[in-house]
LOBA-505796 format. One record per atom (N, C-alpha, C): residue in three letters; x, y, z. Coordinates in steps of 0.001 Angstrom, whole numbers, padded with zeros to 6 digits, always signed. Atoms other than C-alpha are relative to their C-alpha. Layout:
ALAXYZ ...
***
This chain:
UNK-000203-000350-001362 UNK-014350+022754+011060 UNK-000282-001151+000914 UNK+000358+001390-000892 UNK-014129+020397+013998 UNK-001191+000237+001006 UNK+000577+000100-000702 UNK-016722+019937+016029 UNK+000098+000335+001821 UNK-000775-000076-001189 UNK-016597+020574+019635 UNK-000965-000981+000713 UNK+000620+000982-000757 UNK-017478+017617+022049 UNK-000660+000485+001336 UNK+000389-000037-001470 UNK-019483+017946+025457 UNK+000582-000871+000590 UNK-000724+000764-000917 UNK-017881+016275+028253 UNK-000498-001744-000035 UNK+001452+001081-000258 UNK-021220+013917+028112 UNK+000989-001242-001105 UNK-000451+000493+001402 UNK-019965+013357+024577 UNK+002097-000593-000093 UNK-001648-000159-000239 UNK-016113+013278+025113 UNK-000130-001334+001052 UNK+000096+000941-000412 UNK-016687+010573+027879 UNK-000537-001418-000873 UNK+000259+001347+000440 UNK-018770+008339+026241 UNK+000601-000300-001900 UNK-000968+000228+000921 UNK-016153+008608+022992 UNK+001000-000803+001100 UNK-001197+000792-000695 UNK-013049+007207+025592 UNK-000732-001073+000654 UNK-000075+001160-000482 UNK-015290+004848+027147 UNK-000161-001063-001046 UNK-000144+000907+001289 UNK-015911+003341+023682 UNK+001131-000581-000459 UNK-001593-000074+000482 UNK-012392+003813+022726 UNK+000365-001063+001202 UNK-000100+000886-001211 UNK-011923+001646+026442 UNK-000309-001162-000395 UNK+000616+001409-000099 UNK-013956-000770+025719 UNK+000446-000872-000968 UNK-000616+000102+001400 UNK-012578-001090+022114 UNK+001486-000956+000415 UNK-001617+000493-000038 UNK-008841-001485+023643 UNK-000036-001314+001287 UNK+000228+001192-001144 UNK-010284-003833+026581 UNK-000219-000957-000449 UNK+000048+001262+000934 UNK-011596-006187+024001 UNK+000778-000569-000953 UNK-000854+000716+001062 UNK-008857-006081+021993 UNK+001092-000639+000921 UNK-001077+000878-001156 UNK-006397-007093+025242 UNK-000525-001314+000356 UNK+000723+001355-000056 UNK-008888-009727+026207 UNK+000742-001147-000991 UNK+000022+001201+001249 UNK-008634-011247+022591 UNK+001773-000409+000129 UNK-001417+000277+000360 UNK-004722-010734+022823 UNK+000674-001045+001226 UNK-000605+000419-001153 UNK-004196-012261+026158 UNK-000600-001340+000146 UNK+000208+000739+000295 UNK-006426-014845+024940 UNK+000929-000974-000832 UNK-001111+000286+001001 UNK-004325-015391+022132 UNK+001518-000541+000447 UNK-001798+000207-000824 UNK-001118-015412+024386 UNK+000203-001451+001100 UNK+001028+001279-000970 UNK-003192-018129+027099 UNK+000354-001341-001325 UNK-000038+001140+001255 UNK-003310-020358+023743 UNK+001607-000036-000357 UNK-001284+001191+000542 UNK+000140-020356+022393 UNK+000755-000106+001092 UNK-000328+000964-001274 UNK+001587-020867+026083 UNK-000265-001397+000543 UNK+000431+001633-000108 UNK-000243-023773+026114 UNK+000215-000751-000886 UNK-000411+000614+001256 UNK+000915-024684+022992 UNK+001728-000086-000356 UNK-001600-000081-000328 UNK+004344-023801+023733 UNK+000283-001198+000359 UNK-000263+001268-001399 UNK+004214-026467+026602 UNK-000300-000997-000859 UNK+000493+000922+000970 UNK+002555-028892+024084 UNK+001441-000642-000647 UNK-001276+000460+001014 UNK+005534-028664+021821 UNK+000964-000143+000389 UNK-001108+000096-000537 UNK+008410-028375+024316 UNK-000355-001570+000842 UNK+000373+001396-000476 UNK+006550-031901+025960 UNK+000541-001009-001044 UNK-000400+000328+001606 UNK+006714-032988+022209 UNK+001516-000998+000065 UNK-001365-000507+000702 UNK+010214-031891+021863 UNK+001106-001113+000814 UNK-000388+000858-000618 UNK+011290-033846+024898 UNK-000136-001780+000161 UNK+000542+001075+000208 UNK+009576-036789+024254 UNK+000750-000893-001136 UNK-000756+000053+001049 UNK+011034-037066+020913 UNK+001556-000070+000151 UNK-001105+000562-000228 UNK+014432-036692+021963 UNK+000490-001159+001137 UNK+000138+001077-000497 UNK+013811-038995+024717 UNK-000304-001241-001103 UNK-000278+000855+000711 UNK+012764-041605+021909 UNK+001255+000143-001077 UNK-001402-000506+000625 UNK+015931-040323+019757 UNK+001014-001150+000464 UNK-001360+000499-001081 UNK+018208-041677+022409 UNK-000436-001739+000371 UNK+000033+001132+000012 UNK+016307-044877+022811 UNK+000111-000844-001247 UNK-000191+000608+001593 UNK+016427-045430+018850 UNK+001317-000176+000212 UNK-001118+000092+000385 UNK+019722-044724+018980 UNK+001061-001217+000829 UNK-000675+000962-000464 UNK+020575-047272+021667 UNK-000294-001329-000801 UNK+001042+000893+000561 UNK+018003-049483+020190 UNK+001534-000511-001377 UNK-001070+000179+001015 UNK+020810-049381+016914 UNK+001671-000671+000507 UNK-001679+000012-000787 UNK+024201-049460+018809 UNK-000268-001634+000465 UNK+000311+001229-001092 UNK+022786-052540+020958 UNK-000068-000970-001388 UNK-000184+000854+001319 UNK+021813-054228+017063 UNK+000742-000369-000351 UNK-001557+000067+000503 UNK+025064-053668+015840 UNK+000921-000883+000666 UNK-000700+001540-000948 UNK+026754-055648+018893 UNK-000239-001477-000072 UNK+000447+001315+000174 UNK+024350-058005+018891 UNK+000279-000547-001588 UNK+000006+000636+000838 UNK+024836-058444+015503 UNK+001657-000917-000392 UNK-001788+000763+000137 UNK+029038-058857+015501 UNK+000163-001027+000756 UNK-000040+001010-000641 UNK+028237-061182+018617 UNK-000566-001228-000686 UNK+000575+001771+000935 UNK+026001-063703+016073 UNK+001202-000238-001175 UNK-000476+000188+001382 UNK+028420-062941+013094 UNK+001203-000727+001022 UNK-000983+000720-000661 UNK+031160-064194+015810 UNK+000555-001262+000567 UNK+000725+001626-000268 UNK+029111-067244+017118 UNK+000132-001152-001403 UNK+000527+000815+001399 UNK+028284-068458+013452 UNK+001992-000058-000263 UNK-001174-000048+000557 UNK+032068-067722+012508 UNK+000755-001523+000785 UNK-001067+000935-000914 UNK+033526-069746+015868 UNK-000724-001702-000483 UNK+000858+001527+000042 UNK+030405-072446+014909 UNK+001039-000941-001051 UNK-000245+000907+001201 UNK+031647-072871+011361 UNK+001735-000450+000401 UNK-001354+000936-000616 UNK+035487-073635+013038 UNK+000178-000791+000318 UNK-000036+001964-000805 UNK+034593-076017+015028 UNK-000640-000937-001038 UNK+000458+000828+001250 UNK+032780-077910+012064 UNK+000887+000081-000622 UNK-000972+000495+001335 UNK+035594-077416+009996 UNK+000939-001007+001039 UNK-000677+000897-000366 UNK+037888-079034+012482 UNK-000638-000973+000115 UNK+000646+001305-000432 UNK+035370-081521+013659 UNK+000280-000729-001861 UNK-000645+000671+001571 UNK+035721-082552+009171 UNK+001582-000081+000328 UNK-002028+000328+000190 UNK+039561-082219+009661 UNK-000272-001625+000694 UNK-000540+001384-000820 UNK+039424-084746+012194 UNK-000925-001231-000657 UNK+000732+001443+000647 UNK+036751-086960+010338 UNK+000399-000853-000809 UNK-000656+000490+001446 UNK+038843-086992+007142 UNK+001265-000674+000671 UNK-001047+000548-000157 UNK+041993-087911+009145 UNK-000420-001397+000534 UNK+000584+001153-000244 UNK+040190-090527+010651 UNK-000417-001074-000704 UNK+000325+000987+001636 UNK+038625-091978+007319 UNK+001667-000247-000360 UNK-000651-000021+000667 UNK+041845-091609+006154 UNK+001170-001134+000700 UNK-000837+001179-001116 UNK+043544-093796+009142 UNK-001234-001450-000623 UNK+000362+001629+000254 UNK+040950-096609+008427 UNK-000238-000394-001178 UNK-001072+000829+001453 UNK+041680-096839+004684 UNK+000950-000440-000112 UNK-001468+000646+000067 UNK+045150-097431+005350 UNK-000329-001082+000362 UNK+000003+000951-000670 UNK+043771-099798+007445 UNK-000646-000977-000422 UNK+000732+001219+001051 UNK+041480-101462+004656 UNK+000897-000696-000973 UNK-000706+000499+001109 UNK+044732-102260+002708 UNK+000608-001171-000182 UNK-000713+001673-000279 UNK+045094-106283+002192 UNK-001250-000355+000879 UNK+001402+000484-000472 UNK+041312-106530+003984 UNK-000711-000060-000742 UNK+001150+000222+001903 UNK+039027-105302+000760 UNK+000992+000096-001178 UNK-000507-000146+001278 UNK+039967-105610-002346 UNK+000971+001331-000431 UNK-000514-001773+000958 UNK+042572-103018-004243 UNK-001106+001120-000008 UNK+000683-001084+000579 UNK+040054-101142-005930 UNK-000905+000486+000856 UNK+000884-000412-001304 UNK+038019-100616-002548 UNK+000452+000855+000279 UNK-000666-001069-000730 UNK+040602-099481-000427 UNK+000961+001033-000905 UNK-000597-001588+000679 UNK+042025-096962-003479 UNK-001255+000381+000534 UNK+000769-000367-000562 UNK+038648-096054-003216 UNK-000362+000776+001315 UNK-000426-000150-001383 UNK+038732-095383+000289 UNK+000956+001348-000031 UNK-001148-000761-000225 UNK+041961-093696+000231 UNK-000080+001509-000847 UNK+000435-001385+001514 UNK+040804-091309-003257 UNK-000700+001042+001037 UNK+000412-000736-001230 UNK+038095-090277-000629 UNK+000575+000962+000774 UNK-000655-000668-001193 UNK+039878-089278+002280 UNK+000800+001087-000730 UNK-000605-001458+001128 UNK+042325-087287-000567 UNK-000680+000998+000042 UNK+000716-000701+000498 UNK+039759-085654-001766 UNK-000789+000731+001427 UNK+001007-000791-001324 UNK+038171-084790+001421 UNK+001307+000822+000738 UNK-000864-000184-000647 UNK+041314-083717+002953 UNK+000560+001360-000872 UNK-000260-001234+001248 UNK+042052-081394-000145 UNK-001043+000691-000064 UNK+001141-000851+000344 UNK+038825-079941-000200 UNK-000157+001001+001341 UNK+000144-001141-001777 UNK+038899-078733+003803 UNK+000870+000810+000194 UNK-001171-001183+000084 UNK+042427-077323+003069 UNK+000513-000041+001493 UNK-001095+000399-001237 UNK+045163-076897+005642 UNK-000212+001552+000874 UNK+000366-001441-000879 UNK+044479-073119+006631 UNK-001278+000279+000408 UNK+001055-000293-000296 UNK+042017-072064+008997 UNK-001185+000959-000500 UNK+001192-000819+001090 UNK+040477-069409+006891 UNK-000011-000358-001022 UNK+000069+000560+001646 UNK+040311-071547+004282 UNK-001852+000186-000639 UNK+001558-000020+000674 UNK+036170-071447+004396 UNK-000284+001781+000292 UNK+000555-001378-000105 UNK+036347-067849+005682 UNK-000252+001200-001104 UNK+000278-000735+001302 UNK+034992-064953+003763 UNK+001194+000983-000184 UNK-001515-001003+000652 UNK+038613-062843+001809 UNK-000907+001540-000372 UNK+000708-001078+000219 UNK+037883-059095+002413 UNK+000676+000482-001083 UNK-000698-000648+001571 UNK+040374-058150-000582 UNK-000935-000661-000877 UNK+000735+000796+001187 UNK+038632-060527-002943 UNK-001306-000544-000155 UNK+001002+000977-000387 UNK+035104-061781-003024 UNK+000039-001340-001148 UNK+000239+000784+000950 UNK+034426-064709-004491 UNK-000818-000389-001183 UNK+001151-000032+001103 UNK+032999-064796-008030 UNK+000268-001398-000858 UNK-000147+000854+000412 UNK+032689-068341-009163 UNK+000120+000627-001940 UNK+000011-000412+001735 UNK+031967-066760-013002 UNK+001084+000408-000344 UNK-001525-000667+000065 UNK+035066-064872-013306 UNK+001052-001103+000538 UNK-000951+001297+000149 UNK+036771-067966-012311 UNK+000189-001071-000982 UNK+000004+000612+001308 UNK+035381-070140-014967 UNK+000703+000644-001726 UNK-000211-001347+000776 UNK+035667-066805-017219 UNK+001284-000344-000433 UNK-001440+000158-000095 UNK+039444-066949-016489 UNK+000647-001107-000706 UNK-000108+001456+000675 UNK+039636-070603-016956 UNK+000111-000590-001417 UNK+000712+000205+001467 UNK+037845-070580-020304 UNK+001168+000703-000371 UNK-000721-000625+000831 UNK+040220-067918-021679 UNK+001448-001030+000073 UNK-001181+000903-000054 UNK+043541-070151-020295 UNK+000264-000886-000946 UNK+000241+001871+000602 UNK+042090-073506-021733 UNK-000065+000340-001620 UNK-000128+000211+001590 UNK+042466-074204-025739 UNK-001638+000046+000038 UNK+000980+000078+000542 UNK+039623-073707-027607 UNK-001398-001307-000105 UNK+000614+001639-000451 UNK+038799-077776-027385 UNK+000431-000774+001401 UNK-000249+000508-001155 UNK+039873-077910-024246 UNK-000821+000266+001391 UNK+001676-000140-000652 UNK+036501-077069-022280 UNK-001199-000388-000709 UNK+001060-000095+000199 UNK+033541-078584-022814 UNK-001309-000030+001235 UNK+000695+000000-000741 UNK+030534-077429-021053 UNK-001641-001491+000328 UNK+000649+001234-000297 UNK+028461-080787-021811 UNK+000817-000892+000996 UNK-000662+001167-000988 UNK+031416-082839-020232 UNK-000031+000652+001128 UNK-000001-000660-001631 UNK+031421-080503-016943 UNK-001656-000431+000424 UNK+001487+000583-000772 UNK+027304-081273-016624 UNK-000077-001379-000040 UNK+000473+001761-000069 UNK+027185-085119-017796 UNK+001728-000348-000185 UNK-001085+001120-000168 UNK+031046-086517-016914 UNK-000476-001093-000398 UNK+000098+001310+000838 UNK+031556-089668-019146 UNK+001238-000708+000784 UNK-000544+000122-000929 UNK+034808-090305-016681 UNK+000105+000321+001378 UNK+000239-000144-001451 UNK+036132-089973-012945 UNK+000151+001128-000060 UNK-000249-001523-000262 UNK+035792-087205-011511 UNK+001037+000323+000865 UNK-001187-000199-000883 UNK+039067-085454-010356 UNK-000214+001043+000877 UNK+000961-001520-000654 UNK+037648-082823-007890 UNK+001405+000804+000299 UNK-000658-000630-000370 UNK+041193-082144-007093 UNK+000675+000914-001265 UNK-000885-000888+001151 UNK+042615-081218-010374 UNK-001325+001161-000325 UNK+001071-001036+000821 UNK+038726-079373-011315 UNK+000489+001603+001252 UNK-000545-001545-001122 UNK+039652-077185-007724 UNK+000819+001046-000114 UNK-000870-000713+000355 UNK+042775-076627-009079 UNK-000008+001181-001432 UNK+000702-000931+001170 UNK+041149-075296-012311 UNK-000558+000861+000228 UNK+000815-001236-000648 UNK+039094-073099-010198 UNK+000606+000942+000181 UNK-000606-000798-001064 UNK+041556-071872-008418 UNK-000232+000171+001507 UNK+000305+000262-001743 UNK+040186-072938-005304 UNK+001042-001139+000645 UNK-000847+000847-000680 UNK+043161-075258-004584 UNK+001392+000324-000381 UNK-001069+000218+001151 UNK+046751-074724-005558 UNK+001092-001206+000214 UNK-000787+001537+000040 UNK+049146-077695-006551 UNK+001047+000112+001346 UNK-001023+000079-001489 UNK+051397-076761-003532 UNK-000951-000365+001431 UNK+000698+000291-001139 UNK+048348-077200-000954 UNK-000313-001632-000456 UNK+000500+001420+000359 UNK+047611-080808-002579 UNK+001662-000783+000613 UNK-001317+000990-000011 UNK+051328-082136-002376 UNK+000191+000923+001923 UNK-000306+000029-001624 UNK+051215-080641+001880 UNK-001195-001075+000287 UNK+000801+000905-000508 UNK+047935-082676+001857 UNK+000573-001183-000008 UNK-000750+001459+000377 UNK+049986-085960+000401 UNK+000962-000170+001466 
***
C-alpha cells in the first residue's frame, strides 16, 4: 500500500525533486557555457587555418612562377653562352685561316682541326644544348647501341680510356650519335 504524504511531507519531496532538477540545469547550462566557448575556439581555429590554406596555397603558385621564371633565365643564360662560343669558334676559326703561310703547316692544321672541332661540337641548331622532351638523354644506351653495331674487335674499352692516337671527337660524336655526318659537312 502507498503511503499517504502530508503536505509538510509532499512539499519538502518537490522541493528536493527542485533542487535535484536546479542542479542538474546548472550543471547542463554549465556544460552548454563550455562547449560555446569551445565552439568559438574551433570556428577561430577553423578560420585561421583556412586563412593559412590560402596563404600556402599562394605561397606554392608564386614557387611555381618563380620557378619557370629561373628555369627561363638559366635557359636564355645558357643561349647567350652558346652564341657568345658560336661567335668565339668563328672567330678562332677566321684567325687560323689567317695563320696559313705565318706558322708552320702542322700549326695552322692545328688551329684549323680546333675551330672544326669546336664548331661541330656547338652544332648549328639552337636547341642543340637544350633538354629533348621525347627523348632523354642516356649516354649508356648510346654506347649500348654502339657496342652492339661495332664488330666484336671493333671496340675497345682500354683504347677509349688511354688513346694511343688522335683523337677524332668528330667521328667519336658521330659514334654517339650526338652529331650526324650531315651536320659536320653544313659545318665544312
Amino acid at each position: 500500500m502507498a503511503k499517504k504524504l502530508s503536505q509538510k511531507e509532499t512539499e519538502k519531496l518537490i522541493g528536493g525533486i527542485r533542487e535535484a532538477y536546479e542542479a542538474k540545469i546548472r550543471q547542463l547550462n554549465y556544460r552548454i557555457d563550455n562547449l560555446n566557448v569551445e565552439n568559438r575556439n574551433l570556428r577561430a581555429s577553423l578560420a585561421e587555418m583556412k586563412g593559412k590554406e590560402g596563404k600556402v596555397g599562394k605561397a606554392i603558385v608564386d614557387a611555381e612562377e618563380k620557378g619557370e621564371e629561373i628555369v627561363r633565365l638559366y635557359r636564355m643564360t645558357a643561349e647567350t653562352e652558346l652564341k657568345t662560343l658560336r661567335l668565339f669558334a668563328d672567330k678562332w676559326k677566321k684567325l687560323a685561316e689567317q695563320m696559313i703561310g705565318v706558322f708552320p703547316k702542322t700549326e695552322s692544321d692545328r688551329y684549323i682541326r680546333f675551330a672544326d672541332e669546336l664548331s661541330s661540337l656547338l652544332g648549328k641548331e639552337e636547341t642543340h644544348f637544350a633538354p629533348q622532351e621525347e627523348e632523354a638523354f642516356d649516354p649508356k644506351a648510346i654506347i649500348g647501341k654502339y657496342m652492339e653495331d661495332e664488330e666484336e674487335d671493333g671496340f675497345n674499352l682500354d683504347d677509349v680510356l688511354n688513346p694511343k692516337g688522335e683523337l677524332d671527337l668528330a667521328k667519336l660524336c658521330r659514334g654517339l650519335g650526338l652529331m650526324d655526318a650531315e651536320e659536320e659537312k653544313k659545318e665544312e
